[in-house]
Structures are given as structure tokens and as C-alpha cells.
N, C-alpha and C positions, 0 to 999 in steps of 0.2 A: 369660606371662613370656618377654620375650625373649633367647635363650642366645647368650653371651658368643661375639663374632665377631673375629677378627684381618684388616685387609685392608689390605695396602700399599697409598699412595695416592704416588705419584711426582709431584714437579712437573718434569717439562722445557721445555726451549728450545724446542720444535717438535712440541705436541700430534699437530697431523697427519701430520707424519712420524713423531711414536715410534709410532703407532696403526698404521699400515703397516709400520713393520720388526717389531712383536712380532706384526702379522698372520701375516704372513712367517715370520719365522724358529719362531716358537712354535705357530702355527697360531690364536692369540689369536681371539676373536669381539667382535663388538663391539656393545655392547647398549645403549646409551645414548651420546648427547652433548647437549651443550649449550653454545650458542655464541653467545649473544647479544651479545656485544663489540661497541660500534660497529669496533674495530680490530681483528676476528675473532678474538681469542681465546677460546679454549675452557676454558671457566670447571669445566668436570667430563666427562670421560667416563669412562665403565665397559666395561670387559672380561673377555669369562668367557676365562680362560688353567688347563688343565691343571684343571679340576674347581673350581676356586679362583675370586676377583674377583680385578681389580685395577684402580685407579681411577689417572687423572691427569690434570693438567690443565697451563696454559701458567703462566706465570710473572704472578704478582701484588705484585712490591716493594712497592706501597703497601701490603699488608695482609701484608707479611711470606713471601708463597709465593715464593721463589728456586731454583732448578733447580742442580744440581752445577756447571753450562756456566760461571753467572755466582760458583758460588763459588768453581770451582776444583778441584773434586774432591769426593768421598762417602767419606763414612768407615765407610758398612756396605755388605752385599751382598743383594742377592735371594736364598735357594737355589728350585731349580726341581728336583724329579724330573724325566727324561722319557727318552722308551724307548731312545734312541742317542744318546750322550753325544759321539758323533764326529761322528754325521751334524748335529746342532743347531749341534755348535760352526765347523764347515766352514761352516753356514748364515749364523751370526752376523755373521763373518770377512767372508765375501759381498757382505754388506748393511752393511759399512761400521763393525765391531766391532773392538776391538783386544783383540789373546790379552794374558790375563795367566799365565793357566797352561794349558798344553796338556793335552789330554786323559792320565789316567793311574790306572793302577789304585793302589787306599789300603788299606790292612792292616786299614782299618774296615766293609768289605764294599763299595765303591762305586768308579767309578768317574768322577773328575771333572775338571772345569774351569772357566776362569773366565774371564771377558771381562769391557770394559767396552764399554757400547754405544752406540752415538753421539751420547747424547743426557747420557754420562758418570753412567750409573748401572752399577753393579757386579753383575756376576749369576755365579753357583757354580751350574752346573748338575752333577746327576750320574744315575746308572743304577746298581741294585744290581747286584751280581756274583753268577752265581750263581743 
């Protein structure tokens, strides 16, 4: 029997560029693509990120896959553990991120923040306290 998996799958603007900046800024690996597109887009790739997948591909309008870029914004957020909530978010920033909230400690144990990243998806990273 196979046990119940959760795995964001992102569509953005720029397959190969989102694949290098969450290289980048996340340490992301990248385990899979595929990209038979006469117009090279990348129909699926896979990335192992922080122990986890995470899957995305370029924009398909005809079949309904539209990226945040073409709609305008994301109404949810990624969260991310990872070990330094300051050094990731300075990384993000970097590589072409915009702050939403700058790093800060929270009265729920963590300490976080949040960008959105160039490709206009929303990511809450944090680090516990402590």
C-alpha cells in the first residue's frame, strides 16, 4: 500500500531559472526533468529540497497550469525549516527575491520570514529558537 504523500508542485514563468535560484538559495538537487517541448518547456521537474520533493514545471494555459507571474500574485506560501533564517533570507534577496517580512523572532518558538521569489511564489522560511 502506498502512504499518503504531500508534495508541492509549483508552476512558474521560467522552469530553468526557478531550478537555479532554489539550487542556489536552498541548496535544492535536482533529480529529474523533462523537457520535450518543441518550444523547450519543461513539462516536470523534480527536486529533493531540505529532505522533502518539490516538483515544477513552465506554464501550460492550454491545459490550465498558469504560474503566479501570469496571474498576478499567490494566495498561499511555501514554509521551509532551515538552519539560518538570516543567512537564506540575505541569499534569496541576492538572487533577485523580494522581502515581505524580514527576519524576526515569534513568541511561537521560531524565528522567521518571508519573501516572494522571482518567479512570484511565496516562501515563510523559519529556524526554531532554542
Amino acid at each position: 500500500m502506498l502512504s499518503p504523500t504531500i508534495v508541492p508542485y509549483l508552476c512558474v514563468f521560467n522552469t530553468e531559472s526557478a531550478i537555479a535560484f532554489y539550487k542556489s538559495v536552498f541548496g535544492a538537487a535536482e533529480l529529474e526533468r523533462y523537457q520535450d517541448e518543441p518550444g523547450g518547456r519543461i513539462g516536470h521537474a523534480t527536486l529533493e529540497l531540505a529532505g522533502g520533493i518539490l516538483y515544477l514545471s513552465d506554464e501550460y494555459p492550454e491545459i490550465g497550469v498558469i504560474s503566479p507571474t501570469t496571474l498576478g500574485g499567490t494566495p498561499m506560501a511555501v514554509h521551509l525549516t532551515v538552519g539560518n533564517v538570516d543567512s537564506v533570507f540575505e541569499l534569496a534577496l541576492t538572487h533577485g527575491a523580494e522581502a515581505l517580512r524580514a527576519p524576526a523572532d515569534q513568541g511561537i518558538g521560531f524565528r522567521n520570514a518571508k519573501f516572494l521569489d522571482p518567479f512570484g511564489h511565496a516562501w515563510m522560511i523559519s529556524t526554531p529558537l532554542g
